[in-house]
C-alpha positions, 0 to 999 in steps of 0.5 A: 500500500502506498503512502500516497495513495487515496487520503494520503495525497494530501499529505502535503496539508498535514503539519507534521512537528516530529518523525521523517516520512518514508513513502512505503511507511503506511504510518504517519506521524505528529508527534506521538500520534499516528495515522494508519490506513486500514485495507486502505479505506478506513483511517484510525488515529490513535494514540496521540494528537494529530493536526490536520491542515487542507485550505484549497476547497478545490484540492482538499483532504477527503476520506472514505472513512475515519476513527479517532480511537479515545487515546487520540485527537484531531485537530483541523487548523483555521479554514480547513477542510475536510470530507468523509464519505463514509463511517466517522466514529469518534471515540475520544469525546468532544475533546477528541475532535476540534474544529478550528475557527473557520474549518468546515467538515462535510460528514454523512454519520451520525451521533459525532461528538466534536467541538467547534470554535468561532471567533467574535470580533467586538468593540470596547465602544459600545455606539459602535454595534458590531453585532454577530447573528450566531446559531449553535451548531451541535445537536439540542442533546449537548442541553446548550445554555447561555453561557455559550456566550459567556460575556457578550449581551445576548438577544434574541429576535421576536417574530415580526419585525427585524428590529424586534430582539429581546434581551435574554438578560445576564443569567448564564443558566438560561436554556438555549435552543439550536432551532433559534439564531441569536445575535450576541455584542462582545464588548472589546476586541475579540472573542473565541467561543466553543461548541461541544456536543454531537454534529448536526447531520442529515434532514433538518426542519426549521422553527419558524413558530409564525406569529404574523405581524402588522405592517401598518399597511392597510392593517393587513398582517402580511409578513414576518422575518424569522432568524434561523441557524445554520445547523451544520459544521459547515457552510450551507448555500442558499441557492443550492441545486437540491435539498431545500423546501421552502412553504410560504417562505420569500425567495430573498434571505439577509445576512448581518455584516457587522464590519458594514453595519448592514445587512445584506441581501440575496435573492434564490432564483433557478440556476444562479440567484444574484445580491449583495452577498453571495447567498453562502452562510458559514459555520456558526451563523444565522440569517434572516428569512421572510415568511409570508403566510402563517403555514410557512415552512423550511427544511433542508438535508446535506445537499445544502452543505458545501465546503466555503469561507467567503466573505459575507459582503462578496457580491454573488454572480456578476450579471449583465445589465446590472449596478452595484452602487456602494455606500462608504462612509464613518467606517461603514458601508452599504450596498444597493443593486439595480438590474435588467430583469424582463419578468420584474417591474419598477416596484416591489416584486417580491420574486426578484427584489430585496427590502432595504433593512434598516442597519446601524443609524451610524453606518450608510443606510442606502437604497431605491426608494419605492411606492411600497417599501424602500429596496436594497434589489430593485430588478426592472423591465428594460426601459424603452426611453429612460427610466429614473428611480429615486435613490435614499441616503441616510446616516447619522454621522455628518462629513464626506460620503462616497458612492462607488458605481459598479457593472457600468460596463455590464449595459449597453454601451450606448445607454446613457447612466447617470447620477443626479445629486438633488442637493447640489444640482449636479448630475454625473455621468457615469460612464465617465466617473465611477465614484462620486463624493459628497458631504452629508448632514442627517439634516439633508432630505433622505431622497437625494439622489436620482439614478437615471437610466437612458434618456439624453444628457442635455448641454446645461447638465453637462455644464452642471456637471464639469463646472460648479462649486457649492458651500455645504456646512462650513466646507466650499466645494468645488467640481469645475472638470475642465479645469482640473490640474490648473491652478485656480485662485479662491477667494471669499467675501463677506456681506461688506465686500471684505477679503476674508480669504484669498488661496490659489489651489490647483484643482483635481476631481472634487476639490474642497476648502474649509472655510474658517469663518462666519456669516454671509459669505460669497466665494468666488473662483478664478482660472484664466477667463473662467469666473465660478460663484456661489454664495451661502452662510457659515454657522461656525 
């Protein structure tokens, strides 16, 4: 039998800190432990602790069979991963079996005990609100209590609204159950929390205990968002060719991101679906579902699993004839998608759109604004003429803001896109500028921005857009295009007519001047024969 032959191949992902390799040897070694293939199917550790480390999902270890007798341990690094085909029998206990954070295991046995370890990002301040949608993935047999999360605020989502989460207070003996996610804060820096009991495998049935809520529309109660788990010791996929059934429940599901503040979305579609995320939840979270009737209803078996440690904010599939529009700003983002969908309308279809869900108020809150809810997906018919949907921003936080335009390239070259910003009258045209910036205040009105789909851009616009200053808050700002890298001379005058300020700046994209004064003031800009003005009062 040969050492490479079958598992053995991957034995370039082992960490081996002891012992040399001979290839006819059939024993591996780590220290005191060993490895040894039986008839070459059926692997046993024994006697020892064993690490086993496979990174690449296209190229990862993978065995028919394996036992971990109750001398040994095996221990799989950060982001490995591992498959067993057939019989997987631990006889060492949940100590025997440790999942690193990030590590995924796709097994067909039941009854595996192991243990499984995530890590909690956090923050010491508390108005930052890096929250974490967690399940518990091990079976309810391991009796899981509160002290799972020993040290984080706790809570619990009522059905109903997304904003509707209980706190499950500080007693550490209050019974947890793995039908139910939970969100969780840890206050400082990081985290890492441990599952122990037996592997979730097989057919899984959700709780989603529908109590329908009102929407204030009408005073029909039509909906519902639940907060399920991922079960599984490894990632599960929303758009998986088999193994979900879905009764009553909206194609689209969300996922927090806590380094964005937001939630993202994707939508199931037949063959590929498309969002802000990549419809792929890892070990150890949880995800917010819509449920629309009181008889909904969701399971899943082992078709759902696959082998996955993608970022949760990673767009899903690029497609034609769709915009990817992103929010940054304070630390945060936001995403929005506009796309091309023949089936769809400019309204809320509840098929191919996704609802904005609210984020944290200090992080970007962006999305197309529409009769009946505001949506973070927004599919439409292709336009004849044009088409114009109105864009809202809001955040609680006053400075500059960016918006980043995406999948340009993805439309018919000759469509014209634009953006108008309804503040500052200027409109953009996006197949030249694929970033624009501007300063928010939580004072400015929510529909700023209009997104503009074919049409023509007129000579004024264009005039509007390439020359144009403006004072925001105490901030001149300054988008005069066909001057950039030209030395301009800047000066400022009160109600009298005094020079407060007079600097020459050579100008690039947007520029900007802080103006260290009060009261009326009128700026004006200078650059060869061209004269730009514009007027405005400074509350400093």
């Amino acid at each position: 039998m040969k050492i490479f032959t079958n598992f053995l191949c991957f034995l370039i992902f082992l960490l081996v800190t002891s012992g040399l390799l001979a290839q006819t040897d059939p024993t591996v070694y780590n220290k005191d432990a060993y490895i040894v293939s039986q008839d070459g199917t059926f692997w046993v550790i024994d006697n020892g602790n064993f690490t086993l480390k496979s990174e690449s999902t296209t190229n990862l270890a993978t065995m028919a069979n394996l036992k971990i007798e109750a001398d040994a341990s095996l221990t799989l690094t950060p982001a490995s991963y591992l498959t067993v085909s057939g019989t997987l029998t631990n006889n060492s206990g949940t100590d025997g079996f440790i999942m690193q954070n990030g590590s995924s295991l796709l097994h067909d046995y039941l009854n595996v005990p192991a243990t499984i370890q995530r890590t909690i990002s956090g923050s010491s301040t508390l108005t930052d609100k890096r929250y974490h949608f967690v399940s518990i993935p091990t079976t309810q047999a391991s009796s899981p209590t509160a002290a799972l999360f020993l040290g984080s605020y706790l809570y619990k989502l009522l059905p109903g609204n997304p904003g509707s989460w209980v706190s499950l207070g500080t007693n550490t003996t209050t019974p947890l159950s793995v039908d139910y996610g939970y969100m969780i804060y840890y206050p400082n820096t990081s985290i890492m929390y441990s599952f122990a009991g037996n592997l979730q495998n097989g057919a899984y049935t959700f709780n989603l205990s529908p109590t329908l809520t009102d929407n204030t529309k009408n005073g029909d109660a039509i909906f519902q968002f639940v907060l399920v788990p991922n079960p599984y010791p490894s990632a599960i996929d929303w758009n998986a060719g088999s193994g979900w059934t879905r009764e009553g429940i909206n194609p689209n599901m969300w996922i927090w991101s806590a380094s964005a503040g937001n939630y993202t979305s994707y939508i199931l579609q037949e063959g590929s679906g498309y969002g802000t995320n990549d419809g792929i939840i890892q070990v150890g979270q949880s995800f917010l579902v819509y449920a629309s009737t009181s008889g909904s209803s969701m399971s899943m078996n082992n078709n759902v699993r696959l082998h996955s440690n993608s970022s949760f904010l990673k767009s899903g599939n690029e497609l034609s004839n769709c915009l990817t529009v992103t929010a940054n700003a304070n630390n945060y983002s936001d995403k929005m998608m506009l796309l091309q969908l023949e089936p769809a309308t400019t309204g809320y279809d509840e098929l191919y759109d996704a609802r904005k869900l609210q984020g944290t108020e200090e992080a970007p809150q962006l999305y197309c604004q529409t009769p009946d809810f505001p949506l973070s997906i927004n599919a439409w018919n292709s336009p004849e003429s044009s088409q114009t949907f109105d864009i809202g921003y809001t955040q609680k936080f006053i400075g500059s803001c960016e918006l980043t335009f995406e999948g340009i390239e993805s439309f018919d070259p000759t469509l014209n896109i634009r953006l108008k910003d309804e503040l500052t009258n200027q409109n953009v045209n996006l197949r030249n500028q694929q970033v624009y910036t501007f300063y928010h205040n939580p004072e400015n009105a929510a529909n700023r921005f209009k997104l503009i789909f074919g049409g023509t851009i007129g000579v004024d616009e264009i005039a509007a857009e390439t020359n144009k200053i403006w004072i925001s808050e105490n901030t001149l700002y300054i988008a005069a295009l066909e001057l950039n890298g030209q030395s301009s001379l800047i000066e400022v005058f009160n109600v009298s007519g005094q020079k407060l300020i007079s600097q020459t700046m050579v100008l690039s994209g947007i520029s900007t001047m802080e103006l260290n004064c009060k009261g009326f003031v009128v700026a004006k800009l200078t650059s060869g024969q061209k004269v730009l003005t514009t007027k405005g009062i400074l509350m400093k």
